[in-house]
N, C-alpha and C positions, 0 to 999 in steps of 0.2 A: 508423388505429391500432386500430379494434376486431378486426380479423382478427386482429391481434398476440394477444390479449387472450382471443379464439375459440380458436386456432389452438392457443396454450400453457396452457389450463387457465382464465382467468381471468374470461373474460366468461359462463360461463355463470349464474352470479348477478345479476347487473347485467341479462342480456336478462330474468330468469324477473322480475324484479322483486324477487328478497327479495335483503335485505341483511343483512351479517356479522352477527351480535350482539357489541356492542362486549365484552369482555375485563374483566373483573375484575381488582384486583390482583394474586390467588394466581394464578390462571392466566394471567397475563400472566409472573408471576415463573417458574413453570413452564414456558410454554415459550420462553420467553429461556434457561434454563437447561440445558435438553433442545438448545437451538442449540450452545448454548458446549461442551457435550461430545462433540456433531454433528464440531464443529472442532476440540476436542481431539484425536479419535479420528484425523480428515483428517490432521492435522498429523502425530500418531505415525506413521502407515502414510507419509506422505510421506520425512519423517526417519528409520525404516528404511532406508532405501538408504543401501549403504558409502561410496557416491561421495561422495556427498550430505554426509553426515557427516564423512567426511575432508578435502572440502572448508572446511564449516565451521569445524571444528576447529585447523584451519591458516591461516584467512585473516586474523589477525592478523600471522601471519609471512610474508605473500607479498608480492616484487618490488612495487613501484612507482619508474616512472622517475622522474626529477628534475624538476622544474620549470622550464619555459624561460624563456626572456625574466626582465624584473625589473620592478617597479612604477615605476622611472623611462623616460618616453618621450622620443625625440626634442624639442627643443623646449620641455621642459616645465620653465620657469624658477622654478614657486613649488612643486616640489617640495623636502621637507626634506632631502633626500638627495643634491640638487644642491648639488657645490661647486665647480662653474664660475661665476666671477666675470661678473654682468651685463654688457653692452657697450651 
């Protein structure tokens, strides 16, 4: 797993020996917050496209089929729904 680690950016701190300096409050609230508009922005450019949005926009009113079969089965005597008389 260290190639992983090598390979993507992440082991070179861990081979050199130093490690992160843990995060303060304020900078931890800063870049948490710098994330969430990272993904705001993703999200806008995503939801841009016409398709995309007229999709959304409509999938309250789109088809779906019926539902098959019924919660009573074959066999199944201590259903409430059964009104065939036991034998």
């Amino acid at each position: 797993m260290s190639f992983l680690r090598r390979m993507f950016g992440g082991g070179a701190d861990e081979a050199e020996g130093t490690a992160r300096a843990p995060l303060d409050s304020a900078e931890a609230a800063a870049e948490e917050a710098e994330h969430e508009r990272a993904l705001l922005r993703e999200e806008a450019v995503r939801l841009s496209d016409e398709l995309l949005a007229r999709q959304m926009r409509y999938a309250d009113r789109s088809w779906t089929p019926p539902a098959q079969g019924a919660s009573r089965r074959a066999g199944d005597t201590q259903h409430p729904d059964n009104t065939e008389p036991d034998e």
